[in-house]
ZAMI-385732 format. One record per residue (C-alpha): residue in three letters; chain; x, y, z. Coordinates in Angstrom, 3 decimals, padded with zeros to 6 digits. Layout:
N
<"ala", "A", <X, Y, Z>>
...
//
This chain:
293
<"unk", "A", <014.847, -043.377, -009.029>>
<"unk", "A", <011.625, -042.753, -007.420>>
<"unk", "A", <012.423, -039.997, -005.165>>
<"unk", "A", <013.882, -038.462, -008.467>>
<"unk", "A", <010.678, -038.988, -010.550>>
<"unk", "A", <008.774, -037.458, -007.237>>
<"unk", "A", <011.015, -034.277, -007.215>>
<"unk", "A", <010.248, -033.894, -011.115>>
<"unk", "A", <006.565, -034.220, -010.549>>
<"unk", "A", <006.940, -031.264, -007.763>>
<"unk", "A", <009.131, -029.335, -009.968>>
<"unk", "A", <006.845, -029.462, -012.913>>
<"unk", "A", <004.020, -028.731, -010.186>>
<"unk", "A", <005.561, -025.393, -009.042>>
<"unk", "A", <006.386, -024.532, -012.623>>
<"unk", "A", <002.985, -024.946, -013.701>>
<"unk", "A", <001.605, -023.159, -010.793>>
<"unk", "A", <003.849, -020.233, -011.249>>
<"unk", "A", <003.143, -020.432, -014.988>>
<"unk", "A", <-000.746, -019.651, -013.776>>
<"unk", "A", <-000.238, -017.123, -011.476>>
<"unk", "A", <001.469, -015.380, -013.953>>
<"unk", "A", <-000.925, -015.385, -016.622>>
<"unk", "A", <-003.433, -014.082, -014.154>>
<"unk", "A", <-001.455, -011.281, -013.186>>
<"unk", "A", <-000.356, -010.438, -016.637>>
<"unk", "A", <-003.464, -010.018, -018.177>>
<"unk", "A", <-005.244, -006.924, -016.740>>
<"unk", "A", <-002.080, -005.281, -017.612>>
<"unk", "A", <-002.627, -006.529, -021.507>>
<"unk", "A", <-006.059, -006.040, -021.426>>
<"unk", "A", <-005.234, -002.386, -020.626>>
<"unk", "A", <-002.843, -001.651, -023.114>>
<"unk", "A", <-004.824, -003.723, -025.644>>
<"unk", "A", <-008.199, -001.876, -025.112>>
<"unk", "A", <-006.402, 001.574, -024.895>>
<"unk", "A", <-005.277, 000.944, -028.690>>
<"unk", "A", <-008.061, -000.359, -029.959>>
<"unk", "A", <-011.046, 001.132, -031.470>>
<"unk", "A", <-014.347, 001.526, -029.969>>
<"unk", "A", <-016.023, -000.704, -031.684>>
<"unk", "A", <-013.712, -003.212, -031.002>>
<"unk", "A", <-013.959, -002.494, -027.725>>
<"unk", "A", <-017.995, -002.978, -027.813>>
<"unk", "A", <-017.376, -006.039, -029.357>>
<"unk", "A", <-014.912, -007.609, -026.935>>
<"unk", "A", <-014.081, -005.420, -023.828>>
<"unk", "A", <-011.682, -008.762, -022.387>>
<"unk", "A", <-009.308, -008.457, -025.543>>
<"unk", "A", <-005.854, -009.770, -024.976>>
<"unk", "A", <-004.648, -007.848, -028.515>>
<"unk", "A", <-005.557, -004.486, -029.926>>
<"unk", "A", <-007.850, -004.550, -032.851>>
<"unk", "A", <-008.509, -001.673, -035.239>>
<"unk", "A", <-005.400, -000.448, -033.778>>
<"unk", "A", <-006.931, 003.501, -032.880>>
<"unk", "A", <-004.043, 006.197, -030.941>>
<"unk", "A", <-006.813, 008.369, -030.641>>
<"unk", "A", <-006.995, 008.174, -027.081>>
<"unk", "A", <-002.916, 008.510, -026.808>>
<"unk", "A", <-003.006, 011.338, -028.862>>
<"unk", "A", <-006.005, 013.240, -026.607>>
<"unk", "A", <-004.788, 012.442, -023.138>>
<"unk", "A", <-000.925, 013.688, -024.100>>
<"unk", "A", <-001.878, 016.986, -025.134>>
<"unk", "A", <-003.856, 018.096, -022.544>>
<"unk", "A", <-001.935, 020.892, -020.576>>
<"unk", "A", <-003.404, 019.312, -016.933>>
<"unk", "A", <-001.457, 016.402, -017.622>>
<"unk", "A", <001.474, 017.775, -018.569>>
<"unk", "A", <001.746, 019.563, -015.458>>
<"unk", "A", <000.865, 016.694, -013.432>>
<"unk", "A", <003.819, 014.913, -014.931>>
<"unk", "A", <006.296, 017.580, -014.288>>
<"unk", "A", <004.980, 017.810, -010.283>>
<"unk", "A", <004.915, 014.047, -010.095>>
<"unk", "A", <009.119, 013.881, -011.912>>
<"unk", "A", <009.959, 016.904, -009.434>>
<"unk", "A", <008.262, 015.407, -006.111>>
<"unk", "A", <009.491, 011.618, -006.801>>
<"unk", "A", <013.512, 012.695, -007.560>>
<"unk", "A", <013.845, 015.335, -005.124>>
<"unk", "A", <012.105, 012.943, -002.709>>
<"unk", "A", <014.267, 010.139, -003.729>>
<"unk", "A", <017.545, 012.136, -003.565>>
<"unk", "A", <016.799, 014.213, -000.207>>
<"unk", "A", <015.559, 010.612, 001.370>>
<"unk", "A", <018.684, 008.777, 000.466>>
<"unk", "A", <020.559, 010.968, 001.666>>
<"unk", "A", <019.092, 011.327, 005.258>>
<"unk", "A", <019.152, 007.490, 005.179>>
<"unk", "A", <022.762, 007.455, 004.582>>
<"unk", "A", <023.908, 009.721, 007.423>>
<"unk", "A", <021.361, 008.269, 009.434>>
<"unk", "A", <021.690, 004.639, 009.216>>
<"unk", "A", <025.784, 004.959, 009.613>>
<"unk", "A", <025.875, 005.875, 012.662>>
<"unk", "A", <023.395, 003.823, 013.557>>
<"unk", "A", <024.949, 000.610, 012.571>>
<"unk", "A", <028.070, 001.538, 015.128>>
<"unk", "A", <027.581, -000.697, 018.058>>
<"unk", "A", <029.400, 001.534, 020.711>>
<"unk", "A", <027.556, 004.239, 019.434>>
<"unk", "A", <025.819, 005.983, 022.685>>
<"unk", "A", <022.295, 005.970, 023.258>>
<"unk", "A", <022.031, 004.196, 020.099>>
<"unk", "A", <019.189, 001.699, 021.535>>
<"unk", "A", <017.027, 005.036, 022.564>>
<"unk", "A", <017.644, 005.703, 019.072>>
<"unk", "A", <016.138, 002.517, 017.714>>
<"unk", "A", <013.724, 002.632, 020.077>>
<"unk", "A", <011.937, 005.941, 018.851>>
<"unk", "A", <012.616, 004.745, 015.127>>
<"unk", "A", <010.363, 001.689, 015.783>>
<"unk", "A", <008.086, 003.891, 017.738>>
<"unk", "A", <007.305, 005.917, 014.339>>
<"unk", "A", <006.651, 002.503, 012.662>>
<"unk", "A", <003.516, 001.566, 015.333>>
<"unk", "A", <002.471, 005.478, 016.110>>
<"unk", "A", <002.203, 008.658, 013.760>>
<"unk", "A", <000.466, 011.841, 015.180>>
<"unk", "A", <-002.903, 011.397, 012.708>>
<"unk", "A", <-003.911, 013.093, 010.176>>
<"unk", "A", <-005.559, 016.273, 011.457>>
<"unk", "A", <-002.171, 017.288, 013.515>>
<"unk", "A", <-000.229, 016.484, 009.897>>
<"unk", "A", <-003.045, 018.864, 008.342>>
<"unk", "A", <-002.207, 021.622, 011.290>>
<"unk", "A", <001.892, 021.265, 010.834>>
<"unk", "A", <002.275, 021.852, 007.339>>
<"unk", "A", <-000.529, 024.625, 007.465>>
<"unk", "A", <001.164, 026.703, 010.349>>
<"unk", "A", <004.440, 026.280, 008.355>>
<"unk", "A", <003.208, 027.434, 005.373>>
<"unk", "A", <003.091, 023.974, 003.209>>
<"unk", "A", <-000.286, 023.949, 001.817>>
<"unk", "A", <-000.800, 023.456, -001.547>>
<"unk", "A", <002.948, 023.318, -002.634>>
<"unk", "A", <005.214, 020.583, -003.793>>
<"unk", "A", <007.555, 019.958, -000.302>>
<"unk", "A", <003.692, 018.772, 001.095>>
<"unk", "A", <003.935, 016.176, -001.192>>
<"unk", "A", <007.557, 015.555, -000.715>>
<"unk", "A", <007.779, 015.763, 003.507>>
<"unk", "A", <005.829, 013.203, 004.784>>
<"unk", "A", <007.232, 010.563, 002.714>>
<"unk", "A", <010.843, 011.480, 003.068>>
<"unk", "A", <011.918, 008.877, 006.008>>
<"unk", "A", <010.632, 005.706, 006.665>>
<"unk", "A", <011.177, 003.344, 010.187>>
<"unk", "A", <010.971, 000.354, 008.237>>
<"unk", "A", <013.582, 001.566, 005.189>>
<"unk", "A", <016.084, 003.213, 007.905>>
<"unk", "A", <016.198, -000.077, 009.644>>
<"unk", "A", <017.163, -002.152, 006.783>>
<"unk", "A", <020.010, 000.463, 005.863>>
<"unk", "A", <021.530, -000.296, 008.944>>
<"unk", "A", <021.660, -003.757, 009.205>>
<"unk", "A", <022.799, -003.558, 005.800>>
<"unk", "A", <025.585, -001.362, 006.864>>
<"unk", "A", <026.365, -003.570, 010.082>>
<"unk", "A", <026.461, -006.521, 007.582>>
<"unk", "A", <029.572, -005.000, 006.009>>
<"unk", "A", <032.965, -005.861, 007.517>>
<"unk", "A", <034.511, -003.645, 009.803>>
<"unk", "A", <038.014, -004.477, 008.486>>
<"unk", "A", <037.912, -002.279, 005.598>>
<"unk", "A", <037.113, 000.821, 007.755>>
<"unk", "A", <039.522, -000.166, 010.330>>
<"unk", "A", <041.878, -000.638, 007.242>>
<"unk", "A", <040.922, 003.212, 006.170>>
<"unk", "A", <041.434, 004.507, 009.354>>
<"unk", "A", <044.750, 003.295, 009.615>>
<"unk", "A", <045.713, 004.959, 006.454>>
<"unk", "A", <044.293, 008.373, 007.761>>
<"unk", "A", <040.869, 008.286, 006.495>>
<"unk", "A", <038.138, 010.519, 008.050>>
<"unk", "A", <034.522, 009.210, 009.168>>
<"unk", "A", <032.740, 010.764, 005.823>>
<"unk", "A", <035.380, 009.941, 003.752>>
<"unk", "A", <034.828, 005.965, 004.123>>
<"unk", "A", <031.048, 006.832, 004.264>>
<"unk", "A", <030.622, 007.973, 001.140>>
<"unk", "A", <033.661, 006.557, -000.580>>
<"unk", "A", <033.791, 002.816, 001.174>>
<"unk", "A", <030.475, 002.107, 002.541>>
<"unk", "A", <028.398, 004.044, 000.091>>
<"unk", "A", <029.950, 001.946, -003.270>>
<"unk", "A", <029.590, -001.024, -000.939>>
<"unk", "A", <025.524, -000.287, -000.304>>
<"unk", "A", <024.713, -000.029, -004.125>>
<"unk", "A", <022.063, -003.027, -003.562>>
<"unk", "A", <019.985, -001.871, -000.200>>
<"unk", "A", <020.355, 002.326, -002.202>>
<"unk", "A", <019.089, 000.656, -004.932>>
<"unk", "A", <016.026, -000.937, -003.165>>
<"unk", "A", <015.472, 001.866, -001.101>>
<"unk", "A", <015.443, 004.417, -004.333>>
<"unk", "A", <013.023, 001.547, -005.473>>
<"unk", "A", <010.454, 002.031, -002.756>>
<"unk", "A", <010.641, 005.494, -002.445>>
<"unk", "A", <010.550, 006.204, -006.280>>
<"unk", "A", <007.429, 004.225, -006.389>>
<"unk", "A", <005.988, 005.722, -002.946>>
<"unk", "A", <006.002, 008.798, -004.543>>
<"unk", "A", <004.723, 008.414, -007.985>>
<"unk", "A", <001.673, 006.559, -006.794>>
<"unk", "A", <001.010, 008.817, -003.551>>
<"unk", "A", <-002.389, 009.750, -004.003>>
<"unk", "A", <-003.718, 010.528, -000.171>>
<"unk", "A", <-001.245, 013.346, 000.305>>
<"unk", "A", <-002.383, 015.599, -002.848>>
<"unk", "A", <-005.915, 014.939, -002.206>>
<"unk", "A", <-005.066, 016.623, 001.335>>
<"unk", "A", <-002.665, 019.318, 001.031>>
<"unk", "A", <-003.045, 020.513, -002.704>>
<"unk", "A", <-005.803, 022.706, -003.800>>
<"unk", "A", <-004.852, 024.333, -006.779>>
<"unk", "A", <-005.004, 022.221, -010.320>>
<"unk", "A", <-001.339, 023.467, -011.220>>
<"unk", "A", <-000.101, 021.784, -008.302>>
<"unk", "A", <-001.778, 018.397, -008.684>>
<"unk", "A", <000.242, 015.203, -008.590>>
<"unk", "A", <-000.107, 012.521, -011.996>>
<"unk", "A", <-002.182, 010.129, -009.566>>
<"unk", "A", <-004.719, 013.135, -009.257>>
<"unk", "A", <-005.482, 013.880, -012.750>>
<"unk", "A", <-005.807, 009.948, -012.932>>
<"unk", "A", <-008.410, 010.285, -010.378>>
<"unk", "A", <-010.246, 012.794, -012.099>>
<"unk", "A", <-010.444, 010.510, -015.334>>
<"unk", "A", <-011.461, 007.390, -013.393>>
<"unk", "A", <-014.063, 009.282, -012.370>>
<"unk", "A", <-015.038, 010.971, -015.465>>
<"unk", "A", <-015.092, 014.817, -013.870>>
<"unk", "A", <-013.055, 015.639, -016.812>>
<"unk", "A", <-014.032, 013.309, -019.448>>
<"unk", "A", <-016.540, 015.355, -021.003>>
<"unk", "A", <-013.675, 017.850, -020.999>>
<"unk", "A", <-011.110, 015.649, -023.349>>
<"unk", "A", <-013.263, 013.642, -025.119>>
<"unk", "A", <-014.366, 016.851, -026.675>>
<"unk", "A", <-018.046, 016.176, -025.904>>
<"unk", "A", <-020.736, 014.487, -028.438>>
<"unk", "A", <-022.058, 011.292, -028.329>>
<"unk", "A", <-019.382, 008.916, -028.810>>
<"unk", "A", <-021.508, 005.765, -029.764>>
<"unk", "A", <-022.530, 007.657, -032.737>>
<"unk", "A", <-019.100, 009.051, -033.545>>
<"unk", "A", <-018.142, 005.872, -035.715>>
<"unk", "A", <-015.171, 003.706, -035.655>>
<"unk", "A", <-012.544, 005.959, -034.365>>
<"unk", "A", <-014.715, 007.811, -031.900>>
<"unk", "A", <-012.767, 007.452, -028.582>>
<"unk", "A", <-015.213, 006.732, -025.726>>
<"unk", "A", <-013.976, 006.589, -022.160>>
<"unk", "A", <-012.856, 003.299, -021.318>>
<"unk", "A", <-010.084, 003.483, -023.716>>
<"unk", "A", <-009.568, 007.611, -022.133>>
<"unk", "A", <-009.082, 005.680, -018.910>>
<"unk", "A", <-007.029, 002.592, -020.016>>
<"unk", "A", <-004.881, 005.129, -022.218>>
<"unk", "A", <-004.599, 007.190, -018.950>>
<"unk", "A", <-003.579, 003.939, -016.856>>
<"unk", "A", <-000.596, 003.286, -019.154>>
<"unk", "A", <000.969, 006.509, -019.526>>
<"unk", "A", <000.838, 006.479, -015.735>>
<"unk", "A", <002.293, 003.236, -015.250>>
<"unk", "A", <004.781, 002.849, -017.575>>
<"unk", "A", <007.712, 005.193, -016.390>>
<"unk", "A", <007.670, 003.803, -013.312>>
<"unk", "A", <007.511, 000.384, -014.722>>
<"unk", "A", <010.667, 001.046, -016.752>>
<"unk", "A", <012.913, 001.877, -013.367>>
<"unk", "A", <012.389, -001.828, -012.384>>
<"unk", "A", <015.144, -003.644, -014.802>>
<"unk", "A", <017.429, -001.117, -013.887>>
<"unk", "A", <017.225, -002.070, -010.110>>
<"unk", "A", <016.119, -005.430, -010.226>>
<"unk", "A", <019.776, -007.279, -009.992>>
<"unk", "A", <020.204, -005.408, -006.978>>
<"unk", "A", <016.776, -006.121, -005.341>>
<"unk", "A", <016.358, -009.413, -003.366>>
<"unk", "A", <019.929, -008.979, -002.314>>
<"unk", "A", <019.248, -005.432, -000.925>>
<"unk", "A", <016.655, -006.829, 000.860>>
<"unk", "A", <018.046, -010.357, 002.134>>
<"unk", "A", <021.046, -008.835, 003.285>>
<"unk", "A", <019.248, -005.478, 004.862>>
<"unk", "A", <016.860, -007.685, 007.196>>
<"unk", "A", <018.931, -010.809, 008.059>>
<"unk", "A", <020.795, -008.565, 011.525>>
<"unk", "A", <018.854, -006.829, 014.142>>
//
């Protein structure tokens, strides 16, 4: 009886804990979306709100229609599917392979895959490559350097090693060719470590931010984590906003803290929406994917 009471207590411990952490990392995210709906004067008069008040889609209403984010978007959707697609697929036919044990020089293999993971040639080299092949300012800039990943390639595998070898041997027998049980045994039986994978790369790619400050110059071309730069910063604000002073532009004036918290959620929630779709499939993609070596 007292060991049980003890394991209650601990249980109602970690609850509680877990209950906290929560909270904490809950709220910015509410305080966002409750400031970017609110007016400004309810914004003056409580900046740490955890509801909107003098509910206000002014902001909503400005950042949506202007043209730069728009385009943003429509790079951002392009660069983040085709990356996600192209990636997959190079992880696919890559980690098959390497997943077969009498596979030769598949240690030499492994061995330059981990390489990548410790040693990358550095930025200015990057900067030279995609300028000599004719990559600057254009989309595949933004879609190249985060196609493959060491780390990603590696859990493929040993997800793919972690699935039995009877059912190919089983295919084989029956006549079956090496991409027919790739993408028609092993493929349906990878849904979980795809799914995670699609996961990190979907994200990788709609918050990449280093890569468009570096190889885009022109405004059409700009990524969605740009033109949230620029209104962090407030280069464009003046721009939006319309101009004027906004403290004197009365209750539904739109001043830019709730431009920027406005911005924040119209960037985060797409992405944020791809998560309960994927989730079932996450902690076993990635249990299963980095149990083997």
């Amino acid at each position: 009886m007292h060991r049980r009471r003890r394991l209650e207590w601990f249980d109602g411990a970690n609850y509680t804990l877990l209950v906290i952490v929560c909270i904490i990392m809950l709220y910015p995210f509410v305080n966002v979306a409750a400031v970017s709906l609110s007016s400004y004067s309810a914004f003056v008069e409580n900046p740490m709100m955890v509801w909107p008040r003098q509910l206000n889609f002014s902001a909503y209403e400005q950042i949506l229609s202007h043209p730069i984010l728009l385009s943003s978007y429509t790079n951002t959707i392009i660069v983040t599917i085709s990356g996600v697609v192209l990636g997959m697929f190079l992880y696919i036919i890559t980690a098959y392979p390497l997943s077969k044990k009498h596979l030769k020089g598949r240690n030499a293999f492994l061995l330059i895959v981990i390489f990548t993971m410790l040693f990358n040639g550095g930025l200015i080299p990057n900067f030279y490559l995609f300028r000599e092949l004719g990559l600057i300012d254009t989309l595949m800039a933004l879609i190249l350097p985060l196609l493959l990943s060491g780390f990603s390639l590696i859990l493929m595998k040993n997800f793919m090693e972690s699935l039995p070898e009877e059912l190919e041997e089983a295919a084989r027998i029956d006549g079956a060719s090496d991409p027919y049980i790739l993408f028609r045994i092993v493929v349906p039986l990878s849904k979980p470590i795809i799914a995670t994978l699609c996961l990190f790369a979907a994200v990788g790619y709609w918050n990449n931010f280093f890569n468009g400050i570096i190889y885009i110059r022109s405004v059409e071309n700009w990524p969605l984590m740009l033109f949230l730069r620029e209104i962090i910063e407030g280069t464009r604000m003046q721009e939006i906003s319309g101009g004027g002073n906004m403290a004197e532009a009365g209750r539904n004036a739109v001043v830019p803290e709730t431009l920027k918290y406005a911005t924040l959620m119209v960037v985060m929630i797409p992405i944020l929406c791809v998560y309960p779709f994927v989730q079932k499939y996450f902690v076993k993609g990635i249990m299963l994917g980095s149990v083997k070596g």
